[in-house]
PAKEDREN-665251 format. One record per residue: residue in three letters; y, z, x of N, C-alpha, C in turn. Coordinates in steps of 0.001 Angstrom, whole numbers, padded with zeros to 6 digits, always signed. Last residue first. Example, Ala and Ser with C-alpha at 12.3 -4.5 7.8 and 13.67 -1.06 7.14 Angstrom:
BEGIN
Ser-002250+007080+012850-001060+007140+013670+000030+007870+012900
Ala-005690+007800+013190-004500+007800+012300-003300+007800+013200
***
This chain:
BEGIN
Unk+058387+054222+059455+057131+054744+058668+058126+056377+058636
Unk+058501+051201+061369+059146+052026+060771+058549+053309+059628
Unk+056412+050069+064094+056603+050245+062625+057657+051310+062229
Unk+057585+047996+066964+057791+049554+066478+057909+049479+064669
Unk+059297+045544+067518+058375+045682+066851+057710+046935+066732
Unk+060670+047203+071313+060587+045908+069967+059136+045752+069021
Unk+060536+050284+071763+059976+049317+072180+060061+048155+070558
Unk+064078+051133+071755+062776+051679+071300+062013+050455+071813
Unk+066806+053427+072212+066531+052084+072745+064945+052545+072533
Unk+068446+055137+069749+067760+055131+070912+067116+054183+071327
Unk+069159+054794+067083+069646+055522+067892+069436+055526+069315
Unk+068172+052045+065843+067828+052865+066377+069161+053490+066917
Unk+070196+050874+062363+069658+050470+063890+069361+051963+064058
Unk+071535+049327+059619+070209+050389+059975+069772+049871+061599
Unk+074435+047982+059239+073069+047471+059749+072628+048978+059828
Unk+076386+047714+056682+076927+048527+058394+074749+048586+058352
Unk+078271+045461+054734+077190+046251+055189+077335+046754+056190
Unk+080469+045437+052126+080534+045546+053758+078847+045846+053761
Unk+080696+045642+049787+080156+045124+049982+079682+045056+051362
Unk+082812+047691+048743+083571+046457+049126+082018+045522+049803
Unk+081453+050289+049216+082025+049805+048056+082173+048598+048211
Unk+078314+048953+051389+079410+050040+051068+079864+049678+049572
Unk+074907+049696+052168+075791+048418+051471+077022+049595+050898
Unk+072983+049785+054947+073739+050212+054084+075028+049202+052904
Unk+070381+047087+056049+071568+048420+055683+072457+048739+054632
Unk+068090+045580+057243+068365+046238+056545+069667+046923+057001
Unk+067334+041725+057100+067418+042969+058186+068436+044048+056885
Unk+063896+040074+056277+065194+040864+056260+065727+042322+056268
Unk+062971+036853+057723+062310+038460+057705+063993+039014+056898
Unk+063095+034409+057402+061937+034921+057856+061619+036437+058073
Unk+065005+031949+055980+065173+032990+056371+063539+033599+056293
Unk+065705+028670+057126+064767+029364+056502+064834+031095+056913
Unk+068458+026683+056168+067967+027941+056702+067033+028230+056333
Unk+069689+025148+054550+069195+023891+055323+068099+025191+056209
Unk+069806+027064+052030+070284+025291+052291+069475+025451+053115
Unk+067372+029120+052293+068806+029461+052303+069537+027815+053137
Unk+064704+029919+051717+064919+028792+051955+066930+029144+051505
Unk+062418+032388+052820+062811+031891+051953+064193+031228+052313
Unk+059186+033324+053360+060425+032759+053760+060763+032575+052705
Unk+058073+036867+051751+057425+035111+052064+059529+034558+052684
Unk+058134+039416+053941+058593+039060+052710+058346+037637+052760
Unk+057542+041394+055894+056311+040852+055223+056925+040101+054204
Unk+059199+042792+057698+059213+041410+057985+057673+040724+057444
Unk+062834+044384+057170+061169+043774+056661+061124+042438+057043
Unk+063973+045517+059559+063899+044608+059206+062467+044988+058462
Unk+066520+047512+061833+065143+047721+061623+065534+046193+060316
Unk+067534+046690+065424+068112+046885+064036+066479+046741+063427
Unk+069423+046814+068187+068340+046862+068234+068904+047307+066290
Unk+071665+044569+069618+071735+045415+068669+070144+045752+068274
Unk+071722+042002+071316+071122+043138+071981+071107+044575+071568
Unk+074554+040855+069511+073668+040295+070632+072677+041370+071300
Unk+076439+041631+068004+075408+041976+067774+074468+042104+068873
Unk+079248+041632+069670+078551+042803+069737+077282+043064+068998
Unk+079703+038549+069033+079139+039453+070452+078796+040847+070541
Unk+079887+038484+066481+078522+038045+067285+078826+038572+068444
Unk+080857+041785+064897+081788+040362+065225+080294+040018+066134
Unk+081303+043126+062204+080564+043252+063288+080679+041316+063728
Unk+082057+043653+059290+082199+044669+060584+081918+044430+061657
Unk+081864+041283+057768+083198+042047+057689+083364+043791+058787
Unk+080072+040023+058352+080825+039691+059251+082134+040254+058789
Unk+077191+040091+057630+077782+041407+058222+079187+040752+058761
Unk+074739+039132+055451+076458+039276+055138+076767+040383+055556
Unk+072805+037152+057649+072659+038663+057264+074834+038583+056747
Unk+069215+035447+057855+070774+035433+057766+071296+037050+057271
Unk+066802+034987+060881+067637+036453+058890+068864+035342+059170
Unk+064195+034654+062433+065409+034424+062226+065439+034965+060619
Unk+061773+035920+064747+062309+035491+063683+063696+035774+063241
Unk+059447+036174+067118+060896+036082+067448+060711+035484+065289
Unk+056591+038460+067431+057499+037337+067774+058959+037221+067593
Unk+054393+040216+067110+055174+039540+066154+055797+038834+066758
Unk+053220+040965+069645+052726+040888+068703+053338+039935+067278
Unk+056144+041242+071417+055040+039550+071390+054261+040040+070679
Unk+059117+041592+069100+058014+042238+070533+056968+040939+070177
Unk+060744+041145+068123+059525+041735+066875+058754+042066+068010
Unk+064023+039590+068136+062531+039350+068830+062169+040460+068138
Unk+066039+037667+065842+065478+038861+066221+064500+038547+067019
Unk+068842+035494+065508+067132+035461+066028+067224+036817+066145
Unk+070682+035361+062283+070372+036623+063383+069086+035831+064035
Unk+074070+033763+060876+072511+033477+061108+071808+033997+063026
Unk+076247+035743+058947+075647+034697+060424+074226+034833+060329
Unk+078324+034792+056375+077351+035671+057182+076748+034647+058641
Unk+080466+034581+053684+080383+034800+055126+079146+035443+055597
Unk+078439+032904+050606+079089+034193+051502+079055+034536+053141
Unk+076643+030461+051044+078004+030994+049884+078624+031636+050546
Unk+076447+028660+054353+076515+030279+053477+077517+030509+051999
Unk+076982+027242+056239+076817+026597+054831+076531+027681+053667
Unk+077985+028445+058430+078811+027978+057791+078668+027380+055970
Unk+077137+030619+060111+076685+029979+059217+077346+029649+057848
Unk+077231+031563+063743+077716+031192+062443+077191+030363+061527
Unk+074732+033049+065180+074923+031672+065322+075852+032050+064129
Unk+072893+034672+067938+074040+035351+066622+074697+033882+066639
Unk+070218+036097+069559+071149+035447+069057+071788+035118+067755
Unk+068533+038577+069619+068826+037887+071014+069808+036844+070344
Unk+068371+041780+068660+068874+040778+067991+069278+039969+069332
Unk+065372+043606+068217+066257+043496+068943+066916+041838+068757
Unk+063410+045400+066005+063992+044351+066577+065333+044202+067534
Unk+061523+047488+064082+062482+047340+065034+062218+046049+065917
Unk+059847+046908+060619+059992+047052+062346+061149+046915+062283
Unk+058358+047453+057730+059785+048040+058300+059452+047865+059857
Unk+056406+046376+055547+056184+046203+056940+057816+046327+057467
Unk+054965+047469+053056+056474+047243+053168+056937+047147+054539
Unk+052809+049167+051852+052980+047788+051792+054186+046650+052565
Unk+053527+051938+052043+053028+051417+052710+052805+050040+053074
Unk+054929+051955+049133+055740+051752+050185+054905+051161+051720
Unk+052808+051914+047669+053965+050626+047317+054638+050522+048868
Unk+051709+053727+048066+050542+052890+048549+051273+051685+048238
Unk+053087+056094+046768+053137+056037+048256+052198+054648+048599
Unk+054975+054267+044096+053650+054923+044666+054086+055228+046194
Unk+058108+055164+043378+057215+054285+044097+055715+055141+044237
Unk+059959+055168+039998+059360+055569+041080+058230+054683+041865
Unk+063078+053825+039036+062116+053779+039161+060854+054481+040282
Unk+065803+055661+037889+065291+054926+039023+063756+054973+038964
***
């Protein structure tokens, strides 16, 4: 495995978000939904697509507080522009299970 500088990782803008809407996305190779996050009013509101729909059904994302890079350039998913991306664990079977706070935090909070 490759090693990181510490001045790689610093580069790597990790916030907390809170997920205000959860849309299906149908034109997806792979099942996933399309996430608005809010970033708090310094940052704002941006949209992810994310392949979680083998654990986590849209109503229980809705108000899921979840961490995200959000320095990565957009990038163009068909008709989607994806604007930040949200992080977790990736199982055997691909499942992901999202990186969220334990504790209700103020939106946009660096991760560090």
């Amino acid at each position: 495995m490759p090693q990181l500088l510490w001045s790689d990782f610093e580069k790597v803008e990790m916030r907390i978000g809170t997920i205000v809407a959860v849309a299906d996305f149908p034109e997806a190779r792979k099942p996933a939904f399309q996430l608005t996050i809010d970033f708090g009013n310094e940052i704002g509101v941006k949209k992810t697509s994310a392949q979680i729909t083998k654990r986590y059904q849209k109503e229980d994302l809705v108000g899921k507080q979840v961490v995200a890079v959000i320095n990565f350039p957009k990038k163009q998913i068909g008709k989607f522009n994806s604007e930040c991306l949200v992080l977790g664990s990736v199982g055997e079977e691909n499942d992901i299970v999202l990186l969220t706070s334990d504790l209700k935090v103020e939106n946009g909070l660096r991760i560090g």
